[in-house]
C-alpha positions as CSV (number, residue, x, y, z in Angstrom):
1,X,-84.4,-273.1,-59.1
2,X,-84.5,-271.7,-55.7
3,X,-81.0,-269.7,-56.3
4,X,-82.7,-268.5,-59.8
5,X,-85.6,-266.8,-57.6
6,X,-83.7,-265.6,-55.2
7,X,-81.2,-263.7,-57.8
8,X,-84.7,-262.2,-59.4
9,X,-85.9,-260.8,-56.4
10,X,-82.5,-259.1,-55.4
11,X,-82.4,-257.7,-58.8
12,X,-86.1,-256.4,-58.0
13,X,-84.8,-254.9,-54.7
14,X,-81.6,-253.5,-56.2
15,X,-83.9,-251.7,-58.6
16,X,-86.2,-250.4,-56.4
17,X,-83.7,-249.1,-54.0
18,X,-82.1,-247.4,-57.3
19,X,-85.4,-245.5,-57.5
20,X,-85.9,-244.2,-54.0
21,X,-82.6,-243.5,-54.0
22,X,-83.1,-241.2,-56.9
23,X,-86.4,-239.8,-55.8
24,X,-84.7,-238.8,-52.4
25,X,-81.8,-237.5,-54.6
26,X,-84.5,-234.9,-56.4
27,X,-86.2,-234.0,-53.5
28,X,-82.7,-233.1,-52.0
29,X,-81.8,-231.0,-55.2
30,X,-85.3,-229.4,-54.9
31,X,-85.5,-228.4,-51.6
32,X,-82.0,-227.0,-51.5
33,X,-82.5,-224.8,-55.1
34,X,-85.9,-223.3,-53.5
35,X,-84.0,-222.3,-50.2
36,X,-81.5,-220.4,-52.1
37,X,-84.1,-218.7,-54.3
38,X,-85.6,-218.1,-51.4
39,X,-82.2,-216.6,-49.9
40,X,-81.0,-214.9,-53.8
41,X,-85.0,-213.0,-53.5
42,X,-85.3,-209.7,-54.2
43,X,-88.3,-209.1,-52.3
44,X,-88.4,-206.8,-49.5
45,X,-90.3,-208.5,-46.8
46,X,-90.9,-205.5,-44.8
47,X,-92.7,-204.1,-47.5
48,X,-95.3,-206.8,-48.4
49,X,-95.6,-206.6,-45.0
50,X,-96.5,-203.2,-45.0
51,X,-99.3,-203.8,-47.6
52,X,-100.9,-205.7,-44.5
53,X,-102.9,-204.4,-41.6
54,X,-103.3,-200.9,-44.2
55,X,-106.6,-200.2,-41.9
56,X,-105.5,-198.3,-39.3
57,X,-106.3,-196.0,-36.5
58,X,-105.2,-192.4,-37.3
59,X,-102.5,-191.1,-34.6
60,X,-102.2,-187.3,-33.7
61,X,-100.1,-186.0,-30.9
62,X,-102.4,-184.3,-27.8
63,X,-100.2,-183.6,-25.1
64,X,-97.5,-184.2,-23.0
65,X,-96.5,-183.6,-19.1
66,X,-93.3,-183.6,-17.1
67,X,-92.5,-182.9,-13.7
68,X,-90.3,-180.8,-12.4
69,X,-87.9,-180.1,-9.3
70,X,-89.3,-177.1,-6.7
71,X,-87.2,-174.5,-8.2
72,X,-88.0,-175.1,-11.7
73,X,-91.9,-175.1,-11.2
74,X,-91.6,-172.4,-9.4
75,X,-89.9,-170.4,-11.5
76,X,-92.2,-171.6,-14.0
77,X,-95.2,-170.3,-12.7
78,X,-93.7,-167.0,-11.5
79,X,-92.2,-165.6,-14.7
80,X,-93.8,-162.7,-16.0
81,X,-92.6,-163.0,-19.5
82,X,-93.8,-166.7,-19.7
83,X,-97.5,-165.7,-18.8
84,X,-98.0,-162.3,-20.3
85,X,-96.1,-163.2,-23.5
86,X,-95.1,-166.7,-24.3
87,X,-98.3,-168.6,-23.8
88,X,-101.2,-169.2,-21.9
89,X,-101.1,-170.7,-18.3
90,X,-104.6,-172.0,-16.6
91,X,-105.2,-174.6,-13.4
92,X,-107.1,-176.9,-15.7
93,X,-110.1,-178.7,-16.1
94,X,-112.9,-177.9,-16.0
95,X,-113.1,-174.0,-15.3
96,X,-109.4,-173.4,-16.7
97,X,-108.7,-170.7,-13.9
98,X,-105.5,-168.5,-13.7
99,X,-103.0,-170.5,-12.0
100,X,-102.2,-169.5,-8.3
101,X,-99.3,-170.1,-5.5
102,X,-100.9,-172.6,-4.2
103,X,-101.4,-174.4,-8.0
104,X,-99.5,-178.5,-8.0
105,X,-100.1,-178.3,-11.5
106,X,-100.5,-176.4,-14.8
107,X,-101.3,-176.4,-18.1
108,X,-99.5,-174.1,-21.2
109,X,-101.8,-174.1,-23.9
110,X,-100.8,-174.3,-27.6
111,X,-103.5,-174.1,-30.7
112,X,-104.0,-178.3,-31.1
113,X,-101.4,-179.1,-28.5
114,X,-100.4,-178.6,-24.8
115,X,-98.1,-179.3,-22.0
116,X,-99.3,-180.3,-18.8
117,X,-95.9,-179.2,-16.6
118,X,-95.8,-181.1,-12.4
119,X,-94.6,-179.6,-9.4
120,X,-92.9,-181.8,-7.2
121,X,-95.9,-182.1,-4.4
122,X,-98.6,-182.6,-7.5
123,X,-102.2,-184.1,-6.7
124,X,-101.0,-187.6,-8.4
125,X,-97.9,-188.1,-6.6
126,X,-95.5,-188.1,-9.3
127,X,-91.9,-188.2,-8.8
128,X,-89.6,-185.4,-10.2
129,X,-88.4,-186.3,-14.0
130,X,-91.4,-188.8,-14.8
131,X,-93.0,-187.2,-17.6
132,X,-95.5,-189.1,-20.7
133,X,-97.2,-188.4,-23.7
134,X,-100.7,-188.8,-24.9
135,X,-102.2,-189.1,-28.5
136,X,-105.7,-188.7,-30.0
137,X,-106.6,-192.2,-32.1
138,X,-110.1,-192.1,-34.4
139,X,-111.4,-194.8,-36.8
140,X,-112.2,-193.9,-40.3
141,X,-116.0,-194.1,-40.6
142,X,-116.4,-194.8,-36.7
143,X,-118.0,-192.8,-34.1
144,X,-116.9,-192.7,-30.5
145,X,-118.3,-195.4,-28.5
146,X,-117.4,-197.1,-24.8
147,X,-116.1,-200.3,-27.0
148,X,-114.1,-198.7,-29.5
149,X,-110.4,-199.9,-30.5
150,X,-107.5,-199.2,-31.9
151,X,-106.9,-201.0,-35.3
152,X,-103.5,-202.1,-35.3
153,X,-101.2,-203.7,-38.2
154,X,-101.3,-206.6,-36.5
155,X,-103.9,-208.2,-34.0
156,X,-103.4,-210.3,-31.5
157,X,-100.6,-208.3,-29.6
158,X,-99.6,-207.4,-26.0
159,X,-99.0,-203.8,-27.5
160,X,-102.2,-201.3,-26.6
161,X,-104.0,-204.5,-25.1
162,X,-105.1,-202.3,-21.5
163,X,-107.1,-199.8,-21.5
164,X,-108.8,-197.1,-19.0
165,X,-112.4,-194.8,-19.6
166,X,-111.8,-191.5,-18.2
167,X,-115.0,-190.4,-16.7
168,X,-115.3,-186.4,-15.7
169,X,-118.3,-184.6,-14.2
170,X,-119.9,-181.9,-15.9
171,X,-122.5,-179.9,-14.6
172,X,-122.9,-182.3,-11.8
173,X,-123.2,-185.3,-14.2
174,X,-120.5,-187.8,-15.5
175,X,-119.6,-187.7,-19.1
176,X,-116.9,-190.1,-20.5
177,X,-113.8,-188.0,-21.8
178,X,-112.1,-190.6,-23.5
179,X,-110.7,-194.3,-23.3
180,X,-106.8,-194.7,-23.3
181,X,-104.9,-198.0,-24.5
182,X,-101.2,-198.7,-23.8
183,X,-99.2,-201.4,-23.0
184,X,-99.2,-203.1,-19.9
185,X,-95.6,-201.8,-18.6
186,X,-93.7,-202.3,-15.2
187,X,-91.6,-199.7,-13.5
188,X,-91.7,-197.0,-16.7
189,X,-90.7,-193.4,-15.8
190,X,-92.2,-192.3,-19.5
191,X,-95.5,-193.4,-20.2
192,X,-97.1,-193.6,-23.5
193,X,-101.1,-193.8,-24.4
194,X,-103.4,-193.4,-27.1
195,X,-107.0,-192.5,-26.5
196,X,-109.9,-191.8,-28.6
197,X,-112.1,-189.2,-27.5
198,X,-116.0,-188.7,-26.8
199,X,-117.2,-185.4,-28.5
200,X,-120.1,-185.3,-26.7
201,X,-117.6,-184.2,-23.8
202,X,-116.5,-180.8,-25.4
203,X,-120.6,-180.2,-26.0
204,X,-121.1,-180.2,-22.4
205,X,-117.7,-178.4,-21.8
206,X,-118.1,-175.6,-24.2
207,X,-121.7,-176.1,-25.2
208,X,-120.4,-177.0,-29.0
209,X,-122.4,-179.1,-31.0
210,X,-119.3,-181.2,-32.5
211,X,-120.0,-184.5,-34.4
212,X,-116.1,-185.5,-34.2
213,X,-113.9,-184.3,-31.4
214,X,-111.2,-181.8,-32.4
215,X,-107.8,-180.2,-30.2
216,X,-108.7,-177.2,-31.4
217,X,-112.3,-177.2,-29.9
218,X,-110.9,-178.4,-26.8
219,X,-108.4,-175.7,-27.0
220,X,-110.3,-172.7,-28.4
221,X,-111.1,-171.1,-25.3
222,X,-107.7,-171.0,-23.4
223,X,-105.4,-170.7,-26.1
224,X,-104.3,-167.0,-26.9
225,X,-103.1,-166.6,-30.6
226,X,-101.3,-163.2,-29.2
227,X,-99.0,-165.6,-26.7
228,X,-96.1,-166.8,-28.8
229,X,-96.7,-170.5,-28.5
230,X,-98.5,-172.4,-31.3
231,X,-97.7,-175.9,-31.2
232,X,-94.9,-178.5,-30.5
233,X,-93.1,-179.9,-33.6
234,X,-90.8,-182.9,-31.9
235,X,-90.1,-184.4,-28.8
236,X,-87.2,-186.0,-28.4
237,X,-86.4,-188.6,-25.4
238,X,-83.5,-191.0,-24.0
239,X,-84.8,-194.7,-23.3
240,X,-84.0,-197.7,-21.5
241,X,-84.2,-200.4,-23.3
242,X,-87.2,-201.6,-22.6
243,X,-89.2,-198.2,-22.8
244,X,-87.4,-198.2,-26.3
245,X,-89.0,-201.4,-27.5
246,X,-92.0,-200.3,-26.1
247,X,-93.0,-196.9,-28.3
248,X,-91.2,-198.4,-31.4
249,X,-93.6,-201.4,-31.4
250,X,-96.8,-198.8,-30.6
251,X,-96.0,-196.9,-33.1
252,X,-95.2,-199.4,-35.6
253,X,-98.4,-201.1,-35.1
254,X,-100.1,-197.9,-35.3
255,X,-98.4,-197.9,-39.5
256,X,-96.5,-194.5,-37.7
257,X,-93.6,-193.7,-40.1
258,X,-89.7,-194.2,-39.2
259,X,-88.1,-191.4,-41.5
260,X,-84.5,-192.4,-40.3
261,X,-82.5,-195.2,-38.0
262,X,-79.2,-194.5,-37.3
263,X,-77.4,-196.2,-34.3
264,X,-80.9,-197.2,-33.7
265,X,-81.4,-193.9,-32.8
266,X,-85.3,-193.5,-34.1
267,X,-86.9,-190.6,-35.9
268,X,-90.6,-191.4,-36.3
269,X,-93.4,-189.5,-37.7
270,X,-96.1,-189.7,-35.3
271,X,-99.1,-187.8,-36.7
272,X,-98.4,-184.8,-36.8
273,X,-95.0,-184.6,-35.0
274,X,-91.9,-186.2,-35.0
275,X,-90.8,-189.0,-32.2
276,X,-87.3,-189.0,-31.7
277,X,-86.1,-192.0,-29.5
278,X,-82.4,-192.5,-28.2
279,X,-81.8,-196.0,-26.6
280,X,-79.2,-196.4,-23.7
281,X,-78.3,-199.4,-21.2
282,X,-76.7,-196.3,-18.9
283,X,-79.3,-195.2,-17.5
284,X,-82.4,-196.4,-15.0
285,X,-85.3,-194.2,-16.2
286,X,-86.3,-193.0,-19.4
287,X,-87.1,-189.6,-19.8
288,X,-88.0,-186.8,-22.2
289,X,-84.5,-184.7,-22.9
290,X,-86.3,-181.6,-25.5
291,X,-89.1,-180.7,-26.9
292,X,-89.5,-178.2,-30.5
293,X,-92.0,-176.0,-30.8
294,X,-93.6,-173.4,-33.2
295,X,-93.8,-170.1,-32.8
296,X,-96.8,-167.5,-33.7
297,X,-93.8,-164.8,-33.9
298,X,-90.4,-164.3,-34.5
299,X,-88.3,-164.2,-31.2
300,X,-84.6,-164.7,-29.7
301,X,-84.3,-164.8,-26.2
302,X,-83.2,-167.4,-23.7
303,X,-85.9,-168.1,-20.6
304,X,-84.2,-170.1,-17.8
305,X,-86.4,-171.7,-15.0
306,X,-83.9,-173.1,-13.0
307,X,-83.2,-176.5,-14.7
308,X,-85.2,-175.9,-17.5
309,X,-83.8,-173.8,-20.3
310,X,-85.9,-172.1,-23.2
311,X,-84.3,-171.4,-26.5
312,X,-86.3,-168.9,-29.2
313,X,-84.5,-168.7,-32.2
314,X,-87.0,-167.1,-35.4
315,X,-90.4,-169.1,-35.3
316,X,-89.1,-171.9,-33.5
317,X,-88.8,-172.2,-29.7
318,X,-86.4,-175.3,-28.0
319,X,-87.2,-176.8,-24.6
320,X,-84.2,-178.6,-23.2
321,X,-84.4,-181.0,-19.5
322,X,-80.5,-181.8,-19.8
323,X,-79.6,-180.1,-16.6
324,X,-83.2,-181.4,-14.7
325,X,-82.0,-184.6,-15.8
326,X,-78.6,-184.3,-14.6
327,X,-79.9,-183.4,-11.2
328,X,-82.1,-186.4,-11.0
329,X,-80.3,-189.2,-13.0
């Protein structure tokens, strides 16, 4: 009798082993057929990403600067050509006064954009080569405000997490200019921010009453349509690694464009110009190597200022730092 029950209740366990053994067999055959869906997929992932994070701040390029070696700024600020013809040269904020010997600094001003260009014994202590570039930011349907942000793809980033309020005085009383974000970066020779801007700043500047702040406001006074400068078009730059990381991720968050990749060289479009970025574990510093720019009028001359050569060809005008950066790096 005992041998009976004990034959029963292995036959009961021999079942019941059976069926696990076949529900773990399913499972098995499940899991594995969904991961090679998964892997046979034709679904771009990138772009139902993309459908994500659509709310975004609008980017537009503002300016750059770059600083230069004692000959070049000099030769910079002395050419005749350059200042009668080629475009307009002022000191600055806030009176944007005809540049002198004695000016550390300069600005060339275009019709929405402008180039702030660094002697080598400038007010802020730059070093010779550093250089950076600013854009404007705005928020569809927001007004400027001390605790506005950028609107990013995705939240929750170190990318445009710092940020600084730029405070100028005006008529003897201090108006916020704008507030910058970028990301928090160690030892960069090519900065990169992205500010929104206070209109109530140009209506004390040029007594405008302007509901949204505009580069052409800001510009409308200094900049000489008759001058053959208009605007920049590209800037082009060769990155460490690290810098290189840096603006791709910015400006992906930002939902900026890449229009090519090749080598992983970049080509981004960045508002309203193009970002081209070069990466290279052969240098130290990062630094801007040309800049494109428009021209109001045709032209075809060469203007050298000592490591800095100018390049008009028709309506488009070619900055290149090659030989600046071959003196410094």
């Amino acid at each position: 009798m005992i041998i009976v029950q004990i034959r029963i209740y292995k036959e009961r366990y021999f079942r019941m082993y059976k069926v696990i053994l076949l529900l773990m067999l399913v499972l098995f055959f499940s899991c594995a057929e969904k991961q090679q869906s998964e892997r046979n997929s034709s679904v771009n992932y990138d772009q139902v990403d993309a459908f994500f994070g659509d709310d975004v701040s609008q980017v537009l390029f503002d300016h750059l600067y770059v600083v230069l070696d004692s000959v070049s700024y000099a030769q910079l600020t002395q050419n005749t050509f350059l200042h009668k013809s080629y475009v307009a040269i002022d000191k600055g904020f806030p009176n944007f006064e005809a540049i002198d010997k004695k000016t550390s600094s300069c600005y060339l001003r275009g019709h929405t954009h402008y180039i702030e260009v660094l002697g080598p014994n400038n007010q802020y202590q730059e070093p010779i080569g550093k250089s950076g570039i600013g854009f404007s930011l705005s928020n569809k349907g927001e007004h400027f405000h001390v605790g506005v942000k950028p609107k990013l793809k995705k939240n929750e980033t170190p990318y445009l997490s710092a940020s600084e309020t730029v405070n100028m005085p005006i008529n003897q009383q201090e108006i916020t200019w704008f507030k910058a974000f970028y990301s928090p970066t160690k030892n960069t020779n090519l900065h990169t921010w992205y500010a929104f801007y206070n209109p109530l700043f140009l209506n004390s500047l040029h007594q405008l009453k302007q509901q949204r702040y505009s580069r052409k406001a800001f510009l409308k006074k200094s900049y000489k349509k008759e001058c053959l400068f208009k605007d920049i078009k590209s800037i082009s730059m060769s990155c460490t690694v690290n810098d290189y990381n840096r603006i791709a991720q910015e400006m992906r968050h930002l939902g900026c464009q890449l229009l090519k990749e090749e080598n992983k060289k970049l080509t981004i479009l960045s508002g309203d110009i193009l970002i081209r970025i070069h990466p290279t574990d052969t240098i130290k510093f990062s630094h801007i190597t040309q800049i494109k720019c428009r021209l109001n009028a045709l032209d075809n001359r060469i203007i050298q200022l000592g490591n800095v050569t100018i390049t008009n060809e028709g309506n488009e005008s070619t900055w290149s730092f090659k030989n600046l950066n071959k003196t410094i790096y």
